[in-house]
C-alpha positions as CSV (number, residue, x, y, z in Angstrom):
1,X,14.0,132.1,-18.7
2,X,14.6,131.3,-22.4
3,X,17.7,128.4,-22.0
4,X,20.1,129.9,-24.1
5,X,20.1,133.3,-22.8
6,X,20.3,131.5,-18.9
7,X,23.3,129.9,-20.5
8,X,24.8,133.0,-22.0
9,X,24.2,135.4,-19.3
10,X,25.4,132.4,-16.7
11,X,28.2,131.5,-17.9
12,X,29.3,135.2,-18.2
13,X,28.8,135.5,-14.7
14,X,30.9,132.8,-13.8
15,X,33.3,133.8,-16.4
16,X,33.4,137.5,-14.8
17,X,32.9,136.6,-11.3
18,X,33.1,139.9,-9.8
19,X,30.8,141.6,-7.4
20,X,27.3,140.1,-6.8
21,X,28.7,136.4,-6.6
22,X,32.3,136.1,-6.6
23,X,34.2,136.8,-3.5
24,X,34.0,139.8,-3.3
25,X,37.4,140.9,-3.4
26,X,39.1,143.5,-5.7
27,X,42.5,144.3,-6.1
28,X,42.6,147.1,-4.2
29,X,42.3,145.1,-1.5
30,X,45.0,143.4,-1.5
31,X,47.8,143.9,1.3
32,X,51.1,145.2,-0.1
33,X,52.8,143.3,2.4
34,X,52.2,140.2,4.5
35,X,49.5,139.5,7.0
36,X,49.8,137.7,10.2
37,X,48.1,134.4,9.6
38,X,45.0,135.7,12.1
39,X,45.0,139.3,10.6
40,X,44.9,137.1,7.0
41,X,41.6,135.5,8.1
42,X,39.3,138.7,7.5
43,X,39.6,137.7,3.8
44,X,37.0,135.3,4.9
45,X,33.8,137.0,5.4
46,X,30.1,135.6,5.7
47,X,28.7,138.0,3.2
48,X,31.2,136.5,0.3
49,X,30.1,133.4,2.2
50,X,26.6,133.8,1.4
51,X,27.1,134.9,-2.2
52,X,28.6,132.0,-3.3
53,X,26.4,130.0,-2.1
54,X,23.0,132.2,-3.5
55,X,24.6,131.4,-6.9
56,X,26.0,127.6,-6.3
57,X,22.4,126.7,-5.0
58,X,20.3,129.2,-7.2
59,X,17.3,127.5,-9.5
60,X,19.1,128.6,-12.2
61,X,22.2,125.5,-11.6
62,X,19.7,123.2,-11.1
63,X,20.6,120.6,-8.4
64,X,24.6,120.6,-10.3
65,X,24.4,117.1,-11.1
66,X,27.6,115.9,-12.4
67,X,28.0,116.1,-16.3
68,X,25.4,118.6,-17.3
69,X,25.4,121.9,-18.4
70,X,24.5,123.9,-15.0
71,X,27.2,121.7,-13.3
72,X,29.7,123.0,-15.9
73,X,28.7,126.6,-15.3
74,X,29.1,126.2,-11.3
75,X,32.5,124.9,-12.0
76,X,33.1,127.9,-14.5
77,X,32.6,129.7,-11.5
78,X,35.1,128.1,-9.0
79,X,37.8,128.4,-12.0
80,X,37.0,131.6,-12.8
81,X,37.8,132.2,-8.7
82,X,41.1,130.4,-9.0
83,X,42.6,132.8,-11.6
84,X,41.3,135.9,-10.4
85,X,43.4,135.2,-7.2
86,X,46.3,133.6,-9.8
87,X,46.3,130.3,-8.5
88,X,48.4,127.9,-11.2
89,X,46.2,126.0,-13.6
90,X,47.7,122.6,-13.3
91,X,44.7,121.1,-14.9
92,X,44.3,119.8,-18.5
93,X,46.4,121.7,-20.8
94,X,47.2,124.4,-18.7
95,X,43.5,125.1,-17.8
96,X,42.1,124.6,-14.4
97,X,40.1,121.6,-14.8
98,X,40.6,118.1,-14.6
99,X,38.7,116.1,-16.9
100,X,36.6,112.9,-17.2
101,X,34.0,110.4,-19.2
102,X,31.4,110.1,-16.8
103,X,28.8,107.1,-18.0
104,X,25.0,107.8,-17.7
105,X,22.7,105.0,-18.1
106,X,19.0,103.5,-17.3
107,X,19.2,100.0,-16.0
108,X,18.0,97.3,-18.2
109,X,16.0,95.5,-15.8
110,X,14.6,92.7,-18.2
111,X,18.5,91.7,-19.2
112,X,20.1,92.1,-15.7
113,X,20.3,88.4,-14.5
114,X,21.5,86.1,-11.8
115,X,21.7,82.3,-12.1
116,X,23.5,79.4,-10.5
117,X,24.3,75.7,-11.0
118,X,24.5,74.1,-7.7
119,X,25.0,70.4,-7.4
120,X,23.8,70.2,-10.8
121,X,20.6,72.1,-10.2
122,X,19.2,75.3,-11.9
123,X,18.1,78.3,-10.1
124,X,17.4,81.7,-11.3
125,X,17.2,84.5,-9.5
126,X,14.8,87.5,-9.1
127,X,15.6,90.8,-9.2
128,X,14.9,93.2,-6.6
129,X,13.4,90.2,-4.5
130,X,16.7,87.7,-4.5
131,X,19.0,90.5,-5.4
132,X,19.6,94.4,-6.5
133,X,21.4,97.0,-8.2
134,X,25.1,97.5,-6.4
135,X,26.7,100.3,-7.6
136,X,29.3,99.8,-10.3
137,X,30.4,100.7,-14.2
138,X,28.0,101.3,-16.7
139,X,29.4,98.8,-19.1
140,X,27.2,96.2,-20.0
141,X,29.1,92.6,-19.3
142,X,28.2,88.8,-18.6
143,X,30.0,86.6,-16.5
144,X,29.9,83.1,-15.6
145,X,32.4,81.4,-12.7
146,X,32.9,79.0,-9.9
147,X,31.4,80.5,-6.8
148,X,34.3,81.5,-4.2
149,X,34.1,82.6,-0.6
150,X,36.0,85.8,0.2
151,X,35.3,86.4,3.5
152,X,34.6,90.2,4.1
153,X,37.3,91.0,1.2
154,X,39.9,92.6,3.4
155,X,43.1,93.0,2.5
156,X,44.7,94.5,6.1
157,X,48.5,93.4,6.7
158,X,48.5,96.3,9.4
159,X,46.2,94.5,11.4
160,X,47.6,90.9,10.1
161,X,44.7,90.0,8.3
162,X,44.1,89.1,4.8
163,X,41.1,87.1,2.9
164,X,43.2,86.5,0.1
165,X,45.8,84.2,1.1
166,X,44.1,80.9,0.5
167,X,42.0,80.9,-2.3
168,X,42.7,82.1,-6.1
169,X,39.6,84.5,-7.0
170,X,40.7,85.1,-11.0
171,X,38.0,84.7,-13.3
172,X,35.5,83.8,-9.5
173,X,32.5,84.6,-8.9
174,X,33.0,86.2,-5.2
175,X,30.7,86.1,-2.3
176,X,31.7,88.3,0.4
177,X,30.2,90.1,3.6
178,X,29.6,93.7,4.1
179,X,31.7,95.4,6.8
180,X,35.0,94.1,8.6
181,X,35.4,91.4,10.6
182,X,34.5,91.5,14.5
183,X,32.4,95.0,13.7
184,X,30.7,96.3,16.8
185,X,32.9,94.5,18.7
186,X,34.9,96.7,21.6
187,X,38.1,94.7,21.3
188,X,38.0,94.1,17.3
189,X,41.2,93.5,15.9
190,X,40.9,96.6,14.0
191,X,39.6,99.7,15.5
192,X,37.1,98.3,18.1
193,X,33.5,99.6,17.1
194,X,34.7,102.1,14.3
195,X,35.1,100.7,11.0
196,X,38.3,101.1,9.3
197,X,38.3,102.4,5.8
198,X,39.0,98.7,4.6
199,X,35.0,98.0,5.8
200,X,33.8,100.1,2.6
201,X,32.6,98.9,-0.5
202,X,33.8,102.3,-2.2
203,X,37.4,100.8,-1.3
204,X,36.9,97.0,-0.9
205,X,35.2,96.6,-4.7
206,X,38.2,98.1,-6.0
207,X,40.6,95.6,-4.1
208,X,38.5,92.2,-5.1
209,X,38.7,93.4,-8.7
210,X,42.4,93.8,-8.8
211,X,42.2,90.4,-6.9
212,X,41.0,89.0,-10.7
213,X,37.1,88.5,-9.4
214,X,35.3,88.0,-12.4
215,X,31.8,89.3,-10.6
216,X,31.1,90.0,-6.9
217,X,27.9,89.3,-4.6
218,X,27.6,90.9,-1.5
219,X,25.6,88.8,1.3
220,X,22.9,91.4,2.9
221,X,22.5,91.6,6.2
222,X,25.2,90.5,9.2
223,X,25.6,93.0,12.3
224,X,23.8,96.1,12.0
225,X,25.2,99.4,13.2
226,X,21.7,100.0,14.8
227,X,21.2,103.0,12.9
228,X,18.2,105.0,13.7
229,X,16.9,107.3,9.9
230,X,17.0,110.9,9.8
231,X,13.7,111.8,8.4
232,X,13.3,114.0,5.7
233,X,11.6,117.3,5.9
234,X,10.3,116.3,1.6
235,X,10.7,113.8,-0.3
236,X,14.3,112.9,-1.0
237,X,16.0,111.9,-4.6
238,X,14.8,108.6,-6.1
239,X,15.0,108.0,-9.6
240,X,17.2,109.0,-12.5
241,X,20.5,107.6,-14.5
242,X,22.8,105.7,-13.3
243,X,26.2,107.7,-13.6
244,X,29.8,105.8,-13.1
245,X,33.0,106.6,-14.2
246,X,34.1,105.4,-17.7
247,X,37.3,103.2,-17.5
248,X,38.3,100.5,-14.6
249,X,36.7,101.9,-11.6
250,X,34.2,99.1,-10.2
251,X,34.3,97.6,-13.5
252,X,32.9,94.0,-12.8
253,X,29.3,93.3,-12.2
254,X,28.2,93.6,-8.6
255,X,24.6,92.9,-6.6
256,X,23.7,92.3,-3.3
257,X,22.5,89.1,-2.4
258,X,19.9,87.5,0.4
259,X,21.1,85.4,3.0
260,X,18.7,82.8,1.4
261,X,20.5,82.9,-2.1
262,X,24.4,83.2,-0.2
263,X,23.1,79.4,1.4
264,X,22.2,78.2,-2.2
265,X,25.8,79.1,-3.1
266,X,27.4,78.0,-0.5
267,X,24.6,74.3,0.3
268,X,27.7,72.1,-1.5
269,X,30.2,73.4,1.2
270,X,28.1,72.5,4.1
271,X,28.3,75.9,5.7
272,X,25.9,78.4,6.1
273,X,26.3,82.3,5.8
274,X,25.4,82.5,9.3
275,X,27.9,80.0,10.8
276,X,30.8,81.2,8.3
277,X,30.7,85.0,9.4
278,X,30.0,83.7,13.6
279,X,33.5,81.6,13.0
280,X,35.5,84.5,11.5
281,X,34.3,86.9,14.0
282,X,34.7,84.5,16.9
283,X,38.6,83.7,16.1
284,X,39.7,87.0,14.4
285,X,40.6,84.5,11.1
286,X,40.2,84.2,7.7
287,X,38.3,81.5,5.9
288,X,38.8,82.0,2.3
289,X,37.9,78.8,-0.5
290,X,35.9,77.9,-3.3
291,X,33.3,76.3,-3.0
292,X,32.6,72.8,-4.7
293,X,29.4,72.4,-7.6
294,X,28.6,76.0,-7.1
295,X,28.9,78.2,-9.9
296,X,26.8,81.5,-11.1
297,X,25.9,83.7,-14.1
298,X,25.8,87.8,-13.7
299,X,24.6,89.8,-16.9
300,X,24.1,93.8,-16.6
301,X,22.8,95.6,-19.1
302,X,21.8,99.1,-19.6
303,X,19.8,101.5,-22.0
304,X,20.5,105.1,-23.5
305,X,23.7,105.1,-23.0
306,X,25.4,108.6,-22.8
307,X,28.9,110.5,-21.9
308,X,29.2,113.4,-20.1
309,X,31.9,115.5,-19.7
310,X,33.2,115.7,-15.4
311,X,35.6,118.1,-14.6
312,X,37.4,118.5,-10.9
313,X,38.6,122.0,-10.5
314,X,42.1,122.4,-9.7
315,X,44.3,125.2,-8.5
316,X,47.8,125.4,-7.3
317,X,49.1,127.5,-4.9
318,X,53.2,127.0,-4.9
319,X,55.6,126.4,-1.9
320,X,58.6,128.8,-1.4
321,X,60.6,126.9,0.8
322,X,62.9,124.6,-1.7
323,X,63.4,121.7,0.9
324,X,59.5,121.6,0.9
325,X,57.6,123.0,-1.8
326,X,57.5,119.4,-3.5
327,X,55.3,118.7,-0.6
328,X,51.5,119.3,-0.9
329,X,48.3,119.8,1.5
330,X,45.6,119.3,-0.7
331,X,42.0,121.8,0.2
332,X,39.2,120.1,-0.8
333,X,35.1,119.8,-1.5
334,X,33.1,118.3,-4.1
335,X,30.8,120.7,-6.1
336,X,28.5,118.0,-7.4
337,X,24.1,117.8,-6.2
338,X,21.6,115.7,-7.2
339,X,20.3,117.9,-9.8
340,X,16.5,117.8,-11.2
341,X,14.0,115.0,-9.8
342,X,11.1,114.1,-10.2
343,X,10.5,118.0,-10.9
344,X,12.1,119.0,-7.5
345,X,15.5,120.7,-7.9
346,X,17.5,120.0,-5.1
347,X,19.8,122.6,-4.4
348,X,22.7,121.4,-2.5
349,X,23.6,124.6,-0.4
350,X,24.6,122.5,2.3
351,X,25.3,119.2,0.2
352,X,28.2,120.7,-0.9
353,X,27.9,124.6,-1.9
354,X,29.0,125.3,1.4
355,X,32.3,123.0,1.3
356,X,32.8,124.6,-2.5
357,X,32.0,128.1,-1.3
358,X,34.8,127.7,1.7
359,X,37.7,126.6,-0.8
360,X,37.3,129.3,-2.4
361,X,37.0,131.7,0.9
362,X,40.3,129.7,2.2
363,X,42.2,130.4,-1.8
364,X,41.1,134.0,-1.0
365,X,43.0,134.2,2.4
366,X,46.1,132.8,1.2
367,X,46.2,135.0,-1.5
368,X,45.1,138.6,-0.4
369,X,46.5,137.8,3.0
370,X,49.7,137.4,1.9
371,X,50.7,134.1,3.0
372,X,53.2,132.1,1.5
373,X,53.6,129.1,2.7
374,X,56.8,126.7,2.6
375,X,54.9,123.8,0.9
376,X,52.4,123.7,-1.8
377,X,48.4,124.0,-1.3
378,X,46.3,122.4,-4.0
379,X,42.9,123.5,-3.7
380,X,40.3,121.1,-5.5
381,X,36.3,121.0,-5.8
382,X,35.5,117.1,-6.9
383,X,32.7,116.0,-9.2
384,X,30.5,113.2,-9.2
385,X,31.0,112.7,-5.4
386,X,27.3,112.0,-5.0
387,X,27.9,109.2,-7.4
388,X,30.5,107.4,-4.9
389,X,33.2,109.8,-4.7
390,X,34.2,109.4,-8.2
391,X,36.0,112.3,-9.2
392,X,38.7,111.9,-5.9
393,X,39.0,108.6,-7.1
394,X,40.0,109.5,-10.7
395,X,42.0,112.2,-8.7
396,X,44.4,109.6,-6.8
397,X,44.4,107.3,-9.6
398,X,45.6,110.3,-11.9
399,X,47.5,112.6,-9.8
400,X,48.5,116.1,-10.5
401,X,50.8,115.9,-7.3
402,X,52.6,112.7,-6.6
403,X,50.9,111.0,-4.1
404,X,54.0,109.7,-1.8
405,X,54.7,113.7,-1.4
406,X,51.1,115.0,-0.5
407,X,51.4,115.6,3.2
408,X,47.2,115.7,4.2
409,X,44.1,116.7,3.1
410,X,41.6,118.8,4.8
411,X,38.0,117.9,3.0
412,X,34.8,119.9,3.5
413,X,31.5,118.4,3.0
414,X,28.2,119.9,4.2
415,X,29.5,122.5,7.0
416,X,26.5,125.1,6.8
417,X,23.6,123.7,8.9
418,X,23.2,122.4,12.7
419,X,23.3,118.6,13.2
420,X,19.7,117.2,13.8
421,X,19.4,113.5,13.9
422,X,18.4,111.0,16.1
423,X,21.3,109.1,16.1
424,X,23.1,111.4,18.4
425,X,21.0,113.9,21.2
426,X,20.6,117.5,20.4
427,X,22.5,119.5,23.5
428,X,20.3,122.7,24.4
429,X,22.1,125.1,22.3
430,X,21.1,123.0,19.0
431,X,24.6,122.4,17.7
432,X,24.2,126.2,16.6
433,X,28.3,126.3,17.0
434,X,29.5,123.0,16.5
435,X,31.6,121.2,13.8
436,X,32.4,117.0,13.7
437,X,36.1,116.7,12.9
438,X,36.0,113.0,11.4
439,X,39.1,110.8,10.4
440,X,41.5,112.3,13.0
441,X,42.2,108.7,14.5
442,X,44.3,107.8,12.0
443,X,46.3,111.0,12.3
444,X,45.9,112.4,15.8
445,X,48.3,115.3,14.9
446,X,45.9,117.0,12.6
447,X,43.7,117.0,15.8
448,X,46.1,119.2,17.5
449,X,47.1,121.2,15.1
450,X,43.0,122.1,14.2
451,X,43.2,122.3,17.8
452,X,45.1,125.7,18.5
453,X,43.8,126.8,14.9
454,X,41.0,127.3,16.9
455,X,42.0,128.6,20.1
456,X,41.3,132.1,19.2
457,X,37.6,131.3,17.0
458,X,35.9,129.8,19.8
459,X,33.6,126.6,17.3
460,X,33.2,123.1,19.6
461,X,35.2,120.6,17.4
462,X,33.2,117.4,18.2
463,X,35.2,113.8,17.5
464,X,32.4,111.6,18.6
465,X,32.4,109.7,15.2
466,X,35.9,108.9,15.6
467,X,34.6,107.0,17.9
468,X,31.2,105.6,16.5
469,X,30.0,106.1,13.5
470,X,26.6,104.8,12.6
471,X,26.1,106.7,9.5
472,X,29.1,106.0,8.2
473,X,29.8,109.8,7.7
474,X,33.7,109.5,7.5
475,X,33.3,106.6,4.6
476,X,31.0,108.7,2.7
477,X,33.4,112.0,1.2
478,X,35.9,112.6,-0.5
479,X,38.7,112.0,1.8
480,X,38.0,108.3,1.5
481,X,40.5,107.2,-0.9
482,X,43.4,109.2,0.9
483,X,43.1,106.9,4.1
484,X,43.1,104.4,1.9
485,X,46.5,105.6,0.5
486,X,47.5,106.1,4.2
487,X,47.6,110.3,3.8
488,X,46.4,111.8,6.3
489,X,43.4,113.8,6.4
490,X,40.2,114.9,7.9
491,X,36.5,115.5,7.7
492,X,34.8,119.1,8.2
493,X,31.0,118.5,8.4
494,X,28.3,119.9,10.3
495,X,26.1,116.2,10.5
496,X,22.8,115.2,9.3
497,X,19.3,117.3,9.5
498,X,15.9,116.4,8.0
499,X,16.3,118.8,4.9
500,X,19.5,116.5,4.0
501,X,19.3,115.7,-0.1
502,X,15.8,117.5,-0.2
503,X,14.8,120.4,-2.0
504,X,14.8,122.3,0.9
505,X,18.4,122.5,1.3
506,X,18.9,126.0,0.3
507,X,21.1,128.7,0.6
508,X,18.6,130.6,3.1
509,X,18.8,127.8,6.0
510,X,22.5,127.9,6.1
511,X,24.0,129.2,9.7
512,X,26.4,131.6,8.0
513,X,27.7,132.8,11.3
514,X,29.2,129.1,12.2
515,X,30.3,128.3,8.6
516,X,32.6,131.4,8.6
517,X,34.0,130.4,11.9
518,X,34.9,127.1,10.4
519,X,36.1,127.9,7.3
520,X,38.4,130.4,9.0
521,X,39.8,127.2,11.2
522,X,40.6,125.1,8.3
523,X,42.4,128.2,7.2
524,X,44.4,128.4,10.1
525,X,44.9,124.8,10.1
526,X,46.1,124.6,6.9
527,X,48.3,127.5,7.0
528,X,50.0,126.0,10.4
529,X,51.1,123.1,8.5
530,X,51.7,124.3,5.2
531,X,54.0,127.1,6.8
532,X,56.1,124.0,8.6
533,X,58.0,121.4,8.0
534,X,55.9,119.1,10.4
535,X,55.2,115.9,9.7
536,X,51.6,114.1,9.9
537,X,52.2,110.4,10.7
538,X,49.5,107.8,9.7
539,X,48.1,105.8,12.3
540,X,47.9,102.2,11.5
541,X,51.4,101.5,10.7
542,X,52.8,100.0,13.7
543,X,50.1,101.3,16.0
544,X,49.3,99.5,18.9
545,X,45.5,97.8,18.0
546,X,42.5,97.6,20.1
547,X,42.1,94.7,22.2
548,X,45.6,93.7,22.2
């Protein structure tokens, strides 16, 4: 198809959104007076369901990567949703999106560098052999320091433990380990074998750079989760720009380290990688310092240089009750893919058309269901969240909601296809009615309350990575930064299968029947606790700790 008419005649669907790929509804059907909350959930229907997602994963929006054109035309779409159904645009300028600079770039290979001076001596390192790419900004920066030892970087005062409170790190060069301490470890000071969101290096980056690190390398290796690979049904996506959020966000230079260059650092202390992680393990203790005649050099550079518009889409439905409208429940998914690669378009039905698809089904509910509910329901579909849940982030650093009033969020990220991975075994009805609910441990209420949203839908709600996670599922959507902020929320996803960012991730494989049933429970859920004045506390504070 010529590109400008595919343009034209896309962006007047999404602009009309009736019919063929909208949801389906018209005004006519539209209750003149209340439904029950149950009687509300027929506005969520499989064949509106399937539409959405047959134009979300078509050719024609190639893959949705964040920033281009076909992204902006899918997000078109979701807008175009929200004021058809009269949600409030409480985006930019009265519109319904929030926007951003997102950064693309091609790594300059020959001018990324790591060097140290230790004990006087010269050593250069090699990339991709001694270290590689983390990811971080696209701003091109060199840094030189005195090499500092951060410990795991955790900053955890609700599990008394903090790996800055003995050494200065401004202007540092920071070497740190990957995970929390005592990981795998039953009676861990934090959460036993599941890692807490402070284990992440979307959320621990962003706590050594407010720390005043002038660069940070991450020491590979250290206890494994024993995680056994999916594999992939095609190739998966390799290749392309590097695309990061314009502004502060990871904005120091960051790689990843061998153990053999962490003991070069660290030769004038005496200590070895090895022997510094087995003592903070062991005694549940920090051990933060600098280290003597050890300093380093990081340069990053990058080539054709570019900035692309990324937009969240965002759409408010208001609280009636005055005492609690100021409250909000925040409905999310991100609407982002992987694009075009390598000439394979990868689709994203699952990866995330489905979680986009169902806040739009969930919108629809409220609205032509008649349900009013005391607080406030912000409905949002994220960018960028395939390149490290960037557009959440620039979401809690720039609320449209204060923060210290949003009550939870209910996230949906890939809830259209049957979990098939080795990690966990296959029961003999092939997952064909199961959901994971993830992130639940830090606010057991949600459980309950998705608990008897259920009761009447009939879906197995599965909680096994609240318990393990060796994928790091929970860590890896858009939810992230709420836990972070100590908001509860949860996790709606339907786990891992071979066709996982492939190009066979299309809207034909998705099991429709089980992505209705789930979309109608987060519904439910949502309504429940947007039509009360229940409070969701958050775990950790004051919460008795494993092993103790």
């Amino acid at each position: 198809m010529n590109r400008m008419r595919f343009v034209v005649c896309a962006g007047t669907m999404a602009a009309l959104g009736a019919g063929i790929f909208a949801t389906g509804v018209v005004a006519a059907d539209a209750p003149t007076a209340a439904l029950p909350r149950q009687a509300a959930n027929r506005y969520i229907r499989e064949a509106d369901l399937r539409a959405d997602l047959a134009f979300l994963a078509s050719d024609d929006l190639a893959g949705r990567s964040a920033g281009t054109e076909e992204d902006h035309i899918a997000t078109d779409f979701v807008a175009a949703q929200f004021q058809r159904l009269g949600l409030q645009p409480v985006g930019d300028n009265g519109t319904y999106f929030q926007k951003m600079d997102l950064v693309y770039a091609d790594i300059d290979r020959a001018n990324t560098t790591l060097s140290a001076t230790v004990n006087g001596a010269q050593h250069q390192f090699a990339m991709n052999q001694d270290f590689r790419w983390s990811r971080q900004s696209d701003r091109p920066e060199k840094v030189c320091g005195e090499v500092a030892f951060a410990g795991y970087g955790v900053d955890a005062p609700e599990f008394d433990y903090s790996d800055f409170a003995d050494a200065d790190l401004t202007g540092k060069i920071g070497l740190v380990f990957n995970r929390e301490p005592q990981a795998n470890d039953a009676s861990s000071r934090f959460m036993g074998q599941w890692d807490t969101y402070h284990a992440f290096n979307w959320g621990k980056i962003e706590v050594l750079r407010k720390h005043g690190l002038a660069g940070l390398l991450m020491i590979q290796g250290g206890p494994s989760k024993g995680t056994k690979p999916v594999p992939a049904s095609s190739p998966r996506a390799t290749g392309g720009p590097t695309i990061a959020l314009a502004g502060e966000m990871w904005d120091l230079p960051i790689f990843t380290i061998t153990r053999a260059v962490a003991d070069q650092l660290l030769a004038p202390s005496g200590k070895t990688a090895d022997q510094l992680q087995a003592a903070i393990d062991a005694g549940g203790k920090p051990d933060s310092f600098v280290v003597p005649n050890s300093s380093a050099c990081m340069a990053k550079a990058f080539t054709n240089v570019s900035t692309h518009e990324g937009r969240n889409v965002v759409g408010l439905l208001p609280g009636t009750d005055p005492a609690l409208r100021s409250q909000t429940i925040i409905v999310s998914s991100h609407h982002d893919h992987m694009g075009v690669r390598n000439g394979h378009i990868y689709h994203g039905a699952d990866d995330n058309g489905s979680g986009t698809a169902a806040v739009m089904e969930i919108a629809q509910a409220f609205v032509r269901g008649g349900i009013h509910p005391k607080r406030s329901v912000l409905f949002i579909a994220y960018t960028a969240e395939e390149r490290g849940l960037v557009g959440s982030y620039y979401y809690v650093t720039h609320p449209l909601r204060p923060l210290a009033t949003t009550a939870a969020n209910f996230n949906m990220d890939m809830i259209g296809r049957n979990e098939n991975e080795p990690n966990w075994p296959t029961p003999p009805d092939g997952n064909v009615n199961m959901v994971n609910v993830l992130g639940t441990r830090y606010n057991p209420e949600l459980g309950r309350i998705i608990a008897r949203a259920n009761q009447g839908i009939g879906l197995k709600l599965d909680h096994k990575m609240d318990t393990v996670d060796p994928d790091s599922l929970w860590s890896r959507s858009d939810q992230y930064w709420f836990a972070g902020l100590h908001i509860p929320q949860v996790l709606f996803q339907t786990g891992l299968q071979p066709d996982y960012h492939t190009d066979r991730d299309i809207w034909q494989t998705i099991n429709y029947p089980k992505m209705t049933k789930i979309v109608r429970v987060v519904f439910l859920s949502v309504a429940d606790l947007a039509g009360s004045g229940e409070k969701v506390a958050f775990y950790p504070a004051g919460a008795p700790r494993a092993g103790r």
